[in-house]
C-alpha positions in Angstrom: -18.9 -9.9 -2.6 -17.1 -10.7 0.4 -14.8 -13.5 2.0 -14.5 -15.1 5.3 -13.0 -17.4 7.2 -14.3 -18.5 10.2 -11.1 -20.4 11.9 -10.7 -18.6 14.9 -11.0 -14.9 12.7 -13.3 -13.5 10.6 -11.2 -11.7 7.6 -12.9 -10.0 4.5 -10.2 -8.9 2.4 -11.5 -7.2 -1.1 -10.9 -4.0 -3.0 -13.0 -3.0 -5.3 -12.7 0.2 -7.5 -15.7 2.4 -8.6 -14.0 4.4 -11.8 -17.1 6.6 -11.5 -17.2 8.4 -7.8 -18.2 11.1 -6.3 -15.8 13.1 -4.4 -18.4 14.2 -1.6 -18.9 10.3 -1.2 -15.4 10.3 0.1 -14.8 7.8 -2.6 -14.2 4.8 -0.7 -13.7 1.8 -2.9 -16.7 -0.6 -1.5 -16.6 -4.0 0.1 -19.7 -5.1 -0.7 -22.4 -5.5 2.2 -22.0 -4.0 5.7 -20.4 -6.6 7.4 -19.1 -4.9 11.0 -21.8 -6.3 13.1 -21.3 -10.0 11.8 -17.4 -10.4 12.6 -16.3 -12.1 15.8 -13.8 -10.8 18.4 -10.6 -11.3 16.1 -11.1 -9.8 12.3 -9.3 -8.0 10.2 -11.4 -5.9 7.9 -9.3 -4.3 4.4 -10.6 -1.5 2.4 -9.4 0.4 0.0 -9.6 4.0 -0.4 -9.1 7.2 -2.9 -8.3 9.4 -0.5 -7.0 9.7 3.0 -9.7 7.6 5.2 -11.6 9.1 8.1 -9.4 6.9 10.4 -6.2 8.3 8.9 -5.3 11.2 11.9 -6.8 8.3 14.5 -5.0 7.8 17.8 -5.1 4.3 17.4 -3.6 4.4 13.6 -0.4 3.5 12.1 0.4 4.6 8.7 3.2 2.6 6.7 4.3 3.8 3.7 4.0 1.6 0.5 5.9 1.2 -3.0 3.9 4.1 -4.9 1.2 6.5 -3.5 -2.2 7.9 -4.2 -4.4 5.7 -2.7 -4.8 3.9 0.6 -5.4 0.4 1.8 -6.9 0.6 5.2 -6.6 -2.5 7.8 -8.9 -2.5 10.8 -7.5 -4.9 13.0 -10.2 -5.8 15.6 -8.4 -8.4 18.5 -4.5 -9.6 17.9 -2.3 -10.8 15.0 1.1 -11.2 15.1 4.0 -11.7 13.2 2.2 -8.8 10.8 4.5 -7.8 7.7 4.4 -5.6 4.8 6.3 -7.0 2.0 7.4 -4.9 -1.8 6.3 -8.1 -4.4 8.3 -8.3 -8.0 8.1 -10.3 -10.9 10.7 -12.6 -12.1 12.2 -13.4 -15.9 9.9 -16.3 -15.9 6.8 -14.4 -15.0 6.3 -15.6 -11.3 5.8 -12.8 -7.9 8.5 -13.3 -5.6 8.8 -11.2 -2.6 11.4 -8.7 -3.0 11.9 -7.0 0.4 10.1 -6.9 3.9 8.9 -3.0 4.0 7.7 -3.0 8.0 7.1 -5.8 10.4 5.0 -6.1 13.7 5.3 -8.6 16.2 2.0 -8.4 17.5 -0.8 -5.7 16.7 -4.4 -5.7 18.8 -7.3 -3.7 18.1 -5.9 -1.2 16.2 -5.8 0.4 12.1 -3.2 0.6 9.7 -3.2 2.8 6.8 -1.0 1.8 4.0 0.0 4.9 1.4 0.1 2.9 -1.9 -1.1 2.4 -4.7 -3.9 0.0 -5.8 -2.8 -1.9 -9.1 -5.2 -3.3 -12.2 -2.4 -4.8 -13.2 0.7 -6.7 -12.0 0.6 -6.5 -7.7 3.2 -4.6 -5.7 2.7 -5.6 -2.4 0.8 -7.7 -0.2 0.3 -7.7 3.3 0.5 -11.2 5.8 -0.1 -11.9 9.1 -0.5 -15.3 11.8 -3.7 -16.0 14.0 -2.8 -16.5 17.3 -2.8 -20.4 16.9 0.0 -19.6 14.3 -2.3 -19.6 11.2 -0.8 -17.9 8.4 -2.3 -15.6 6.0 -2.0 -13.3 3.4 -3.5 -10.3 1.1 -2.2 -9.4 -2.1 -3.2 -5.8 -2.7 -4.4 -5.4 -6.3 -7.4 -5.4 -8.4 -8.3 -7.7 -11.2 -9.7 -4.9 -13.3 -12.9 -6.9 -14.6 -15.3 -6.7 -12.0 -13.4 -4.6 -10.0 -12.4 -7.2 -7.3 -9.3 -9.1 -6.5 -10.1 -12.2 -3.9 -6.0 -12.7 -3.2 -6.7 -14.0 -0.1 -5.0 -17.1 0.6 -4.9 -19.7 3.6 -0.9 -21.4 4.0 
């Protein structure tokens, strides 16, 4: 399963976890259908991963640090964003996500991956990633799972 948005980018944004993997697969958690050669010049691709992805020592690879560890969310970033932040989520008395904290921020990032050392939750989200087009569209990814099927479609249009 996969979701796009074809308003100047291309983005598929969706985790899905396998609890049955093998380790000589290099467990990556799937996104469904290959989908590389369909995106247009400006995409952002995210997976999620069990262990550290092959693009991890990359020269072209930023890794942030996220609110827990032991998995990674990778984000191929094929073109330019901008205005690219990281933010720590919580969960108020009254049940709602409010974002607690910005953990890193980018001005602009072009064809490039970023790694983010986290952890991917079943449960109540973390973190969640956002970003603008460069038309000033705004977007965002809430990294989580929904722990039925396995994936999380958090992907929202402001």
């Amino acid at each position: 399963m996969k979701l796009k948005c074809i308003l100047p980018y291309t983005i598929v944004g969706i985790l899905m976890i396998n609890p049955i993997y093998s380790q000589e697969d290099a467990a990556v958690l799937e996104i469904g259908e290959e989908v590389a050669n369909k995106l247009e010049d400006n995409s952002l691709i995210i997976e999620g991963f069990y262990k550290e992805p092959p693009s991890f020592h990359g020269k072209k690879t930023t890794i942030l640090k996220g609110v827990s560890e032991g998995e990674f969310v990778e984000i191929k970033i094929q073109g330019c964003i901008k205005d690219f932040e990281h933010v720590k989520l919580e969960i108020g008395s009254a049940g709602d996500l409010f974002e607690a904290e910005i953990l890193h921020k980018f001005e602009q990032l072009s064809n490039q991956i970023v790694i983010i050392k986290t952890y991917i939750p079943e449960g109540i989200p973390m973190e969640k990633i956002k970003w603008k087009s460069l038309s000033d569209k705004e977007y965002e990814f809430i990294i989580a799972e929904d722990g039925q099927n396995g994936l999380y479609e958090a992907f929202h249009l402001n």
